[in-house]
VEXLUMKOL-51277 format. One record per residue: z negated, y negated, x negated of N, C-alpha, C, O in turn; residue in one letter. Coordinates in Angstrom, 3 decimals, always signed. Layout:
N
<rec n_z="Z" n_y="Y" n_x="X" ca_z="Z" ca_y="Y" ca_x="X" c_z="Z" c_y="Y" c_x="X" o_z="Z" o_y="Y" o_x="X" res="A"/>
...
END
This chain:
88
<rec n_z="+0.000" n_y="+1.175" n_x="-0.844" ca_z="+0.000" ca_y="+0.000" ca_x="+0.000" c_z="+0.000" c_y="-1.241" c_x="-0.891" o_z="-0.565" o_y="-1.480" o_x="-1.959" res="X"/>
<rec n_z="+0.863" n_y="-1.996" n_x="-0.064" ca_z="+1.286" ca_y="-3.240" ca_x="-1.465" c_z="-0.029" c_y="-4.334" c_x="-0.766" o_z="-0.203" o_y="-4.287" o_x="+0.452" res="X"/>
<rec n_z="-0.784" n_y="-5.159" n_x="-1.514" ca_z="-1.456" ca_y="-6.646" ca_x="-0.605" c_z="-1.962" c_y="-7.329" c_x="-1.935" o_z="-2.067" o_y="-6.925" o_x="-3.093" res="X"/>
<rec n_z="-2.234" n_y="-8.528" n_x="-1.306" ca_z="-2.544" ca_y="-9.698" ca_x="-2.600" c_z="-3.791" c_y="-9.823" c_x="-1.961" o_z="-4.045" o_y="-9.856" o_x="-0.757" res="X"/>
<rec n_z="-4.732" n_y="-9.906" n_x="-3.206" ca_z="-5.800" ca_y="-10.000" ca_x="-3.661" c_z="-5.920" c_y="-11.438" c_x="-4.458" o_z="-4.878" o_y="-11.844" o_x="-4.973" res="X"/>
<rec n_z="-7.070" n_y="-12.214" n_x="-4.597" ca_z="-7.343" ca_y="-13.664" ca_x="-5.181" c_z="-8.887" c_y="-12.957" c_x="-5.888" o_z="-9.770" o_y="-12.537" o_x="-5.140" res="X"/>
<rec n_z="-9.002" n_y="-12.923" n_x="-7.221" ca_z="-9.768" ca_y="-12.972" ca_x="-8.129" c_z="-10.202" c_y="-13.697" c_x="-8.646" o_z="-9.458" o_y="-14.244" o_x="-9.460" res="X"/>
<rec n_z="-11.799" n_y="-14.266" n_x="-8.557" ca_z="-11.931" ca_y="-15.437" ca_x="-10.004" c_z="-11.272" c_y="-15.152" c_x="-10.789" o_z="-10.738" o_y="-14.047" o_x="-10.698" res="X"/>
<rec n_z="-10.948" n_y="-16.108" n_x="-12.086" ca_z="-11.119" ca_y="-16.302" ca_x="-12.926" c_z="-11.287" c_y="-15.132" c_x="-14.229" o_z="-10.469" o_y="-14.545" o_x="-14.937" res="X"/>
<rec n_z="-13.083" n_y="-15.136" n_x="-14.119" ca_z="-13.523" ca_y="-14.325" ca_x="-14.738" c_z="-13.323" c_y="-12.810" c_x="-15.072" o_z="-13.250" o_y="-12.080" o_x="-16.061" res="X"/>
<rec n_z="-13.259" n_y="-12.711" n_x="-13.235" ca_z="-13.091" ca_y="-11.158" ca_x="-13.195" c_z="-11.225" c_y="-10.814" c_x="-13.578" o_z="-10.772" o_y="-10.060" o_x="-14.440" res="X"/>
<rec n_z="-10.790" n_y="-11.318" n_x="-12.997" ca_z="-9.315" ca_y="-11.106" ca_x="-14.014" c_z="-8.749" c_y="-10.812" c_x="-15.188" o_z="-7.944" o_y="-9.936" o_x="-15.503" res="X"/>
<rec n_z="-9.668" n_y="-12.287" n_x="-16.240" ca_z="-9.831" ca_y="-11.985" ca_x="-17.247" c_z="-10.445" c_y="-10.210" c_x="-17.400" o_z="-9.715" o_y="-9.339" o_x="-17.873" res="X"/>
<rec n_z="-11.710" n_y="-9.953" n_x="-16.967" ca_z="-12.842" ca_y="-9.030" ca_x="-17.545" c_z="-11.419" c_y="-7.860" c_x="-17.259" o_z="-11.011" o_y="-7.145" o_x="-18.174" res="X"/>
<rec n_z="-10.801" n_y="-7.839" n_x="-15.857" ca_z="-10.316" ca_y="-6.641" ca_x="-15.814" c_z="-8.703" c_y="-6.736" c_x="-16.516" o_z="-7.997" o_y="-5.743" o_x="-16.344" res="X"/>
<rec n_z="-8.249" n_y="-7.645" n_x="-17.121" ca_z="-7.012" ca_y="-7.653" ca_x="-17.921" c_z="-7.713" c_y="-6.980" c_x="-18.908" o_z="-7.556" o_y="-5.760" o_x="-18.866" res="X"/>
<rec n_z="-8.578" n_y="-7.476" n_x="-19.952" ca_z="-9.273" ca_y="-7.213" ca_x="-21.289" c_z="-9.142" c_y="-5.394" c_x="-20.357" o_z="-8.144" o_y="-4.958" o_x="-20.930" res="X"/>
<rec n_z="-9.297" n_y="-4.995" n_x="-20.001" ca_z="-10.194" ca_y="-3.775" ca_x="-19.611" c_z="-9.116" c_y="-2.652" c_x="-19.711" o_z="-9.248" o_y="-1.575" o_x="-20.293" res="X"/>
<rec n_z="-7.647" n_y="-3.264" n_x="-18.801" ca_z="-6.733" ca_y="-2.747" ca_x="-18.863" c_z="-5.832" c_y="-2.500" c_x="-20.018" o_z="-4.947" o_y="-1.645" o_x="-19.989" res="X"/>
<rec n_z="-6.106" n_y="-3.354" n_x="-21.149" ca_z="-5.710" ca_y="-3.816" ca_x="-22.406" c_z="-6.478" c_y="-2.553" c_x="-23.237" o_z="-5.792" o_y="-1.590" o_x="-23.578" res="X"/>
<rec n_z="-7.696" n_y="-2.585" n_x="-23.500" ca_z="-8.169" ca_y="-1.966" ca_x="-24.086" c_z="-8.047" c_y="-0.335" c_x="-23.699" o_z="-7.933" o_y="+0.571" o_x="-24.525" res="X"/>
<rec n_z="-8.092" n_y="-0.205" n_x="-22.425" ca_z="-7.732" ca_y="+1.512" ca_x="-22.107" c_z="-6.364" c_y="+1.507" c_x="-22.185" o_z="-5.808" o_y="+2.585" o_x="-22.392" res="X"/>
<rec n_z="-5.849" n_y="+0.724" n_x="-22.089" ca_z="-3.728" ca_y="+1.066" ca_x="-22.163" c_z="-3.376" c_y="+1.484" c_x="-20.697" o_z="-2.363" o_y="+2.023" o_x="-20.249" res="X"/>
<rec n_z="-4.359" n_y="+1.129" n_x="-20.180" ca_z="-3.785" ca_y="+1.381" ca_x="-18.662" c_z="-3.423" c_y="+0.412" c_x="-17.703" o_z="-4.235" o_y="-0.456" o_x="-17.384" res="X"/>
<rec n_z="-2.097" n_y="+0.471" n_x="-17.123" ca_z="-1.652" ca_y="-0.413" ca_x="-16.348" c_z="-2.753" c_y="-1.626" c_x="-15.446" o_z="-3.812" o_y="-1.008" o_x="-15.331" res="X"/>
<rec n_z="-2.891" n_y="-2.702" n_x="-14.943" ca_z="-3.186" ca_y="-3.292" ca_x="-14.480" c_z="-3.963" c_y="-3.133" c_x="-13.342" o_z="-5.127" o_y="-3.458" o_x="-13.109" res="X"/>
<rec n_z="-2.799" n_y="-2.365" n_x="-12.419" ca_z="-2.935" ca_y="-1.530" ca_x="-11.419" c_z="-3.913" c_y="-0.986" c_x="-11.047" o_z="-4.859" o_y="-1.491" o_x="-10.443" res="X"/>
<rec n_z="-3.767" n_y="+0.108" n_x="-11.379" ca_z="-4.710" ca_y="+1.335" ca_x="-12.353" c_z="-6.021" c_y="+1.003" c_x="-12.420" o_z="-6.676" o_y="+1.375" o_x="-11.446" res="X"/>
<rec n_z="-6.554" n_y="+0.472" n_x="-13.187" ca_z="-7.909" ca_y="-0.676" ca_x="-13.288" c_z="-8.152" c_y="-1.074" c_x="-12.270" o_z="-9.296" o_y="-0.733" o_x="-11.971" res="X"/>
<rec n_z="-7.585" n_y="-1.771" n_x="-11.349" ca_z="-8.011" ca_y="-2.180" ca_x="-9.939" c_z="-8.433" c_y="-1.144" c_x="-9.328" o_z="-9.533" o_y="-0.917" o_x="-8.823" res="X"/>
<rec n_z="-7.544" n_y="-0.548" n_x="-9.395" ca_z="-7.359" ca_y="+0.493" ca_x="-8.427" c_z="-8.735" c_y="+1.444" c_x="-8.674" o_z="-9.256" o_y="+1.852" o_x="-7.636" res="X"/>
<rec n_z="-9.395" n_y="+1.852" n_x="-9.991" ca_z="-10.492" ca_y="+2.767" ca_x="-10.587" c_z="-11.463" c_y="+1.827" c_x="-10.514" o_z="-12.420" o_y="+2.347" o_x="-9.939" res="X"/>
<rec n_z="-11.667" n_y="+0.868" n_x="-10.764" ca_z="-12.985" ca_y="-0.219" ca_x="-10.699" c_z="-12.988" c_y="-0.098" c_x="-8.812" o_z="-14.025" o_y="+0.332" o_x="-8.308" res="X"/>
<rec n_z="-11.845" n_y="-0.479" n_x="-7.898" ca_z="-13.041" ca_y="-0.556" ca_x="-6.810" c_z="-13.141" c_y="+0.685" c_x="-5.717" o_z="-13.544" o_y="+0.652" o_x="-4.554" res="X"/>
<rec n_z="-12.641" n_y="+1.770" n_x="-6.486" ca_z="-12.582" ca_y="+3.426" ca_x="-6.451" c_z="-14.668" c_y="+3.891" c_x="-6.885" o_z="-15.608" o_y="+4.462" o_x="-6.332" res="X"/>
<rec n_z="-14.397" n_y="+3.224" n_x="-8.087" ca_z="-15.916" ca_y="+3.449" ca_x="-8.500" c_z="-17.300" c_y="+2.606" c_x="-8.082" o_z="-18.492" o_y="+2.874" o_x="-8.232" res="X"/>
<rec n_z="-16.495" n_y="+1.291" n_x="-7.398" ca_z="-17.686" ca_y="+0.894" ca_x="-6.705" c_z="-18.045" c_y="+1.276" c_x="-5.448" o_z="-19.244" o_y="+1.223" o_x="-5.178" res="X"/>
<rec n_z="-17.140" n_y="+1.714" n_x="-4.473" ca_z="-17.059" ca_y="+2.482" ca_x="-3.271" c_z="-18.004" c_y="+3.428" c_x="-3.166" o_z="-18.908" o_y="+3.545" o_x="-2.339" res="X"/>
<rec n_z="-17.570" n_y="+4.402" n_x="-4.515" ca_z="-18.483" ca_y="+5.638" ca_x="-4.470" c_z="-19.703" c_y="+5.325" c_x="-4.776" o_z="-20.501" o_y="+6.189" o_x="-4.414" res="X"/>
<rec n_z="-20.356" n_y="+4.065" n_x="-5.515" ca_z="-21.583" ca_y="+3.821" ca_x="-5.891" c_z="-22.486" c_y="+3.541" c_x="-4.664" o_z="-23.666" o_y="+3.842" o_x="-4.485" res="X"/>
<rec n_z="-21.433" n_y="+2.749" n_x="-3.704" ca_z="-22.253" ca_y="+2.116" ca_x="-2.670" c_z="-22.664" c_y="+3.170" c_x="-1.568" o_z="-23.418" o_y="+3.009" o_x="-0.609" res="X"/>
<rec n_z="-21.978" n_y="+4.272" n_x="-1.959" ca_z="-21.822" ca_y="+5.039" ca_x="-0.740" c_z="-23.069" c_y="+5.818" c_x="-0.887" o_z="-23.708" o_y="+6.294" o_x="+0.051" res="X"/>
<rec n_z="-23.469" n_y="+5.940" n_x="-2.597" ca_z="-24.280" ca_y="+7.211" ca_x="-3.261" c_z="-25.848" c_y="+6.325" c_x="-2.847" o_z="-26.914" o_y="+6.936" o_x="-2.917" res="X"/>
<rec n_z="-25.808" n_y="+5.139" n_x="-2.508" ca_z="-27.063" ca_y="+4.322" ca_x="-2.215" c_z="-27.573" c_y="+4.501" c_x="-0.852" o_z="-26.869" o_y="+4.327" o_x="+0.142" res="X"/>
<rec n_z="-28.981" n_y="+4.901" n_x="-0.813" ca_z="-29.618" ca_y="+5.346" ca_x="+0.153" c_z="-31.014" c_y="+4.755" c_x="+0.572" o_z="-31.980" o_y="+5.012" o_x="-0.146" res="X"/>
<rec n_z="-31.199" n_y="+3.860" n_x="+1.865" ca_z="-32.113" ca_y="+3.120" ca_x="+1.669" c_z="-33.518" c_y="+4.117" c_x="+1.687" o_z="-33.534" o_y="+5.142" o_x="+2.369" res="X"/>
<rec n_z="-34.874" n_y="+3.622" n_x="+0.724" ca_z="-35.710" ca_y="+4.459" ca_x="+0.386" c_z="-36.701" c_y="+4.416" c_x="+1.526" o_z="-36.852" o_y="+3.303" o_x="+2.031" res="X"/>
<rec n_z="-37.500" n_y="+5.548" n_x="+2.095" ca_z="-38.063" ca_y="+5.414" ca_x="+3.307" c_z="-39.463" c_y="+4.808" c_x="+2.997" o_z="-40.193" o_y="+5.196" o_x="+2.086" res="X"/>
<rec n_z="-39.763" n_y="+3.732" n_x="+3.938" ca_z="-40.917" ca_y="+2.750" ca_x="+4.056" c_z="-42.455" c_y="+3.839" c_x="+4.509" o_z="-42.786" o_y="+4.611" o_x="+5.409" res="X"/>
<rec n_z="-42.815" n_y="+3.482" n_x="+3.705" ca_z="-44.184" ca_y="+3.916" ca_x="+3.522" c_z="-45.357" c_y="+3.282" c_x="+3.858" o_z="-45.205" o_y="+2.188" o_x="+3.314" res="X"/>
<rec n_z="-46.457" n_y="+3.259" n_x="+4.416" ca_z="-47.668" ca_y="+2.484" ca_x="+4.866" c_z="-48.933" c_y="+3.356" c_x="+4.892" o_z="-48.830" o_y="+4.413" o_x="+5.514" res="X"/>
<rec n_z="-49.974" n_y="+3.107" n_x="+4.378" ca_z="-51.089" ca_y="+3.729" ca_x="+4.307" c_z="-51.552" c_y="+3.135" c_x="+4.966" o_z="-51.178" o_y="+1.964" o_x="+5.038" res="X"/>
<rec n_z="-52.594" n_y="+3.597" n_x="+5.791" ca_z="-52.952" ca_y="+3.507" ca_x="+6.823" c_z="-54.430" c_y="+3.048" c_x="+6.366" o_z="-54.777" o_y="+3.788" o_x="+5.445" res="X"/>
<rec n_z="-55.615" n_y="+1.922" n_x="+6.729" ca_z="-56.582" ca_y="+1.743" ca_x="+6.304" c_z="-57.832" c_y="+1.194" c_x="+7.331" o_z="-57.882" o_y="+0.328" o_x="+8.204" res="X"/>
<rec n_z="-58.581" n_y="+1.931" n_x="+6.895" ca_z="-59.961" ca_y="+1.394" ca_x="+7.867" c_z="-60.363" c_y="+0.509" c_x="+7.947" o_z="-60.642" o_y="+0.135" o_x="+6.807" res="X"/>
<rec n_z="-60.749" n_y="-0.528" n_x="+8.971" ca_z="-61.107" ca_y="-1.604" ca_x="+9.194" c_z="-62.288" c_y="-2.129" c_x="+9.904" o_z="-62.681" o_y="-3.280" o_x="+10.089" res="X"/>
<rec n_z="-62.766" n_y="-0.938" n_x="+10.263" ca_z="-64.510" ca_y="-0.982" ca_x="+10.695" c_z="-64.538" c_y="-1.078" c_x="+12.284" o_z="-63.632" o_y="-1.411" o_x="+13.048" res="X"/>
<rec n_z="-65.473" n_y="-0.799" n_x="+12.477" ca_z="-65.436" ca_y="-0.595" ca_x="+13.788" c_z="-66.217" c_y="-2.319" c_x="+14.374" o_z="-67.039" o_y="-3.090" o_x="+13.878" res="X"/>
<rec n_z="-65.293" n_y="-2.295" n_x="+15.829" ca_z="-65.417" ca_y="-3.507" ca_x="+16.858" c_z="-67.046" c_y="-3.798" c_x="+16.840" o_z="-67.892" o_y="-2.977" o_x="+16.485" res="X"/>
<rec n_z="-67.229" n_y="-4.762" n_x="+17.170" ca_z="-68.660" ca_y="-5.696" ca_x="+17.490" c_z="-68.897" c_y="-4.847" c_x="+18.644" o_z="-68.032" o_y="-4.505" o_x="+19.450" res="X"/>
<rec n_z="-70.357" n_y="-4.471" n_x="+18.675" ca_z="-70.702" ca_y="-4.206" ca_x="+20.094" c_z="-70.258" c_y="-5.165" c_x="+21.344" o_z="-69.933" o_y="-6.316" o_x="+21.054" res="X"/>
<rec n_z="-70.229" n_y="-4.830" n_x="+22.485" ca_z="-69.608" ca_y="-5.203" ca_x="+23.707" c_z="-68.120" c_y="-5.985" c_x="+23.610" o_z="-67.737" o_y="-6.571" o_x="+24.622" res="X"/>
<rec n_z="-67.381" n_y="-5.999" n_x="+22.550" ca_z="-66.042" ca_y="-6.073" ca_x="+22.393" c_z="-64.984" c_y="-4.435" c_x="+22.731" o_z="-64.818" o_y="-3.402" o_x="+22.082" res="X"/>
<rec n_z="-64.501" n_y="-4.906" n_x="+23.993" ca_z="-63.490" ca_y="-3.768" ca_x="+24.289" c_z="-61.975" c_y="-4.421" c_x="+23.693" o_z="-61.503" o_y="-5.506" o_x="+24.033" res="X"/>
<rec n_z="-61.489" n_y="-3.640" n_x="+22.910" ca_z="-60.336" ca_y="-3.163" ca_x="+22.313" c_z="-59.227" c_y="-3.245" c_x="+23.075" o_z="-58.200" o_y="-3.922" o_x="+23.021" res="X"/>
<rec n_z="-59.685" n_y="-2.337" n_x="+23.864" ca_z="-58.243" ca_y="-1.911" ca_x="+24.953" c_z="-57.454" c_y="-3.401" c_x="+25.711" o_z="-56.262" o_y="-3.507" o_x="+26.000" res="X"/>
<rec n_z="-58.637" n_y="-4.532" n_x="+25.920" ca_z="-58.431" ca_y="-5.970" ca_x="+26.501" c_z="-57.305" c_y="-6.635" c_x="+25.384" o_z="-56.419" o_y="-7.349" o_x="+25.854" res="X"/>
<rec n_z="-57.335" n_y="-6.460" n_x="+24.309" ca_z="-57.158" ca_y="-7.210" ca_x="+23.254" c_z="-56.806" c_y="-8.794" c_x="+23.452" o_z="-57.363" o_y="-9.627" o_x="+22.737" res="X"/>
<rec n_z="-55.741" n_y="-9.224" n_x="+24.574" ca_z="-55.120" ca_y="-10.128" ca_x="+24.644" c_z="-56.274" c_y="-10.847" c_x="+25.510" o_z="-56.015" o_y="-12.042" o_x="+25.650" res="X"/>
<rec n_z="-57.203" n_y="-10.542" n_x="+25.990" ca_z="-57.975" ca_y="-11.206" ca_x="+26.932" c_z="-59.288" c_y="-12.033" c_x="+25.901" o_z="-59.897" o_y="-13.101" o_x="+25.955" res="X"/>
<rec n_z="-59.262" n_y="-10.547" n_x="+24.779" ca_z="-60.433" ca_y="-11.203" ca_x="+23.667" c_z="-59.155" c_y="-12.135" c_x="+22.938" o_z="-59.746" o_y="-13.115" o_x="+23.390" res="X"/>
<rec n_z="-58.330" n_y="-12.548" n_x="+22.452" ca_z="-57.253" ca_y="-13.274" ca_x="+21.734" c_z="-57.666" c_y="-14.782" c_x="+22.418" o_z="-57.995" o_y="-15.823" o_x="+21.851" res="X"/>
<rec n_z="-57.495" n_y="-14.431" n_x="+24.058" ca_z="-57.181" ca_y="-15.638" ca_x="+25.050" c_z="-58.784" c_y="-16.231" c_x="+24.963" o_z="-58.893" o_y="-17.456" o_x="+24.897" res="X"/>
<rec n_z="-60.204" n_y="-15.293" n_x="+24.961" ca_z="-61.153" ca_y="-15.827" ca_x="+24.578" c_z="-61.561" c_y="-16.760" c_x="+23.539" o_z="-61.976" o_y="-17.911" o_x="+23.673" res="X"/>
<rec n_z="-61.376" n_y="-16.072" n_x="+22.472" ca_z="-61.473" ca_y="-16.823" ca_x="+21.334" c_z="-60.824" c_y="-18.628" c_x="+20.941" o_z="-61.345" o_y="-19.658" o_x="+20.512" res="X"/>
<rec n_z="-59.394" n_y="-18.199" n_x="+21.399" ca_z="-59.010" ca_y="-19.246" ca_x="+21.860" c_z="-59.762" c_y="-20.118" c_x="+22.362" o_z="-60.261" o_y="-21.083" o_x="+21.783" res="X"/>
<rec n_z="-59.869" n_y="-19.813" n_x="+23.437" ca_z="-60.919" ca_y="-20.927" ca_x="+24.367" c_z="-61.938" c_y="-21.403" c_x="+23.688" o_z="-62.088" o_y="-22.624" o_x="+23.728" res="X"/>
<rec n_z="-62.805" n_y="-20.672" n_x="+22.972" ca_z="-64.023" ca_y="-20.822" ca_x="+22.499" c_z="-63.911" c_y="-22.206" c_x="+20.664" o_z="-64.534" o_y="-23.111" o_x="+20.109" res="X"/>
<rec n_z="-62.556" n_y="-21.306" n_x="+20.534" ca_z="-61.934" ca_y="-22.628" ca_x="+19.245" c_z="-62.152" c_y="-23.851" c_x="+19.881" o_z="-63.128" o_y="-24.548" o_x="+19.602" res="X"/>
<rec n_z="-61.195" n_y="-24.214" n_x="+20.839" ca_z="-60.605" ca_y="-25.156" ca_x="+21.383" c_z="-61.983" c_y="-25.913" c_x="+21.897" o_z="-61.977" o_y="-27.105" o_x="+21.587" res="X"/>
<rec n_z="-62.991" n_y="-25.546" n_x="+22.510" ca_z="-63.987" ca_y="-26.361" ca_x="+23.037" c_z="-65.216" c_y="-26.622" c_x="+21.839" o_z="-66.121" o_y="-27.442" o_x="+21.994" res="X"/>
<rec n_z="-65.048" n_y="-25.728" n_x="+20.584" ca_z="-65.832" ca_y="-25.895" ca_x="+19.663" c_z="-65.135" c_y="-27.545" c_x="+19.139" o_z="-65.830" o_y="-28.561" o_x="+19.158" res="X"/>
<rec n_z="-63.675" n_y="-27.539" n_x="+18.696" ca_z="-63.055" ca_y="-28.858" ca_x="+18.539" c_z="-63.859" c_y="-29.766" c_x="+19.206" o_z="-64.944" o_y="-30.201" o_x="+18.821" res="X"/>
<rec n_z="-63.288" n_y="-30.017" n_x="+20.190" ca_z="-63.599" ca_y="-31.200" ca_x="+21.529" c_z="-64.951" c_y="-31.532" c_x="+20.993" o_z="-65.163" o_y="-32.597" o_x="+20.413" res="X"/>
<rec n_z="-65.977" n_y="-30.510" n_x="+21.209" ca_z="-67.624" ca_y="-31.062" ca_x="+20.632" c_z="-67.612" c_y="-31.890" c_x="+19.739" o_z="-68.327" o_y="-32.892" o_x="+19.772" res="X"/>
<rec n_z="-66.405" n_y="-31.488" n_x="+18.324" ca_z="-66.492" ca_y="-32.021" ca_x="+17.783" c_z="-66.106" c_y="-33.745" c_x="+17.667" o_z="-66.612" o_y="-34.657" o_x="+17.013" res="X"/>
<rec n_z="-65.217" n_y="-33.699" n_x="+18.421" ca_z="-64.472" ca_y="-35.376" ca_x="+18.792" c_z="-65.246" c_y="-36.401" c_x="+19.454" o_z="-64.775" o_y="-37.530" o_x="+19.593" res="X"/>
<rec n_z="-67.020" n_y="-35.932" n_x="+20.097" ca_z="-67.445" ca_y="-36.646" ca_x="+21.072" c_z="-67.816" c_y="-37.599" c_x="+20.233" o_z="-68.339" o_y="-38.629" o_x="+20.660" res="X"/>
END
């Protein structure tokens, strides 16, 4: 398949020098450089996420857990009017 490709600069250079030095067509080089990055990317496997799990002590007496969002919405409240005291 024939198509045009736009290369920095650099990499042109890197892969002329490259083609120069192995004696292999131009082509060729393109063609094996993104042959070999294909297969690299392919051989990459994301590593599985891990978490240890850690104790954190047990709840205050008469704090239920299961509420959570109700103790969240408490606390809240209890911030918010500790402020205000403070502004009188």
């Amino acid at each position: 398949m024939r198509t045009t490709l736009t290369l920095n600069d650099a990499l042109a250079d890197s892969l002329k020098k490259l083609a120069h030095q192995s004696g292999k067509p131009f082509k060729q080089v393109i063609n094996e450089t993104l042959m070999a990055g294909l297969a690299h990317s392919q051989q990459r496997q994301a590593k599985t996420y891990r978490l240890q799990a850690v104790a954190m002590g047990a709840a205050y007496p008469g704090i239920n857990l299961d509420k959570a969002l109700q103790l969240a919405d408490d606390l809240e409240d209890m911030a918010i009017m500790a402020k205000m005291e403070l502004r009188k």
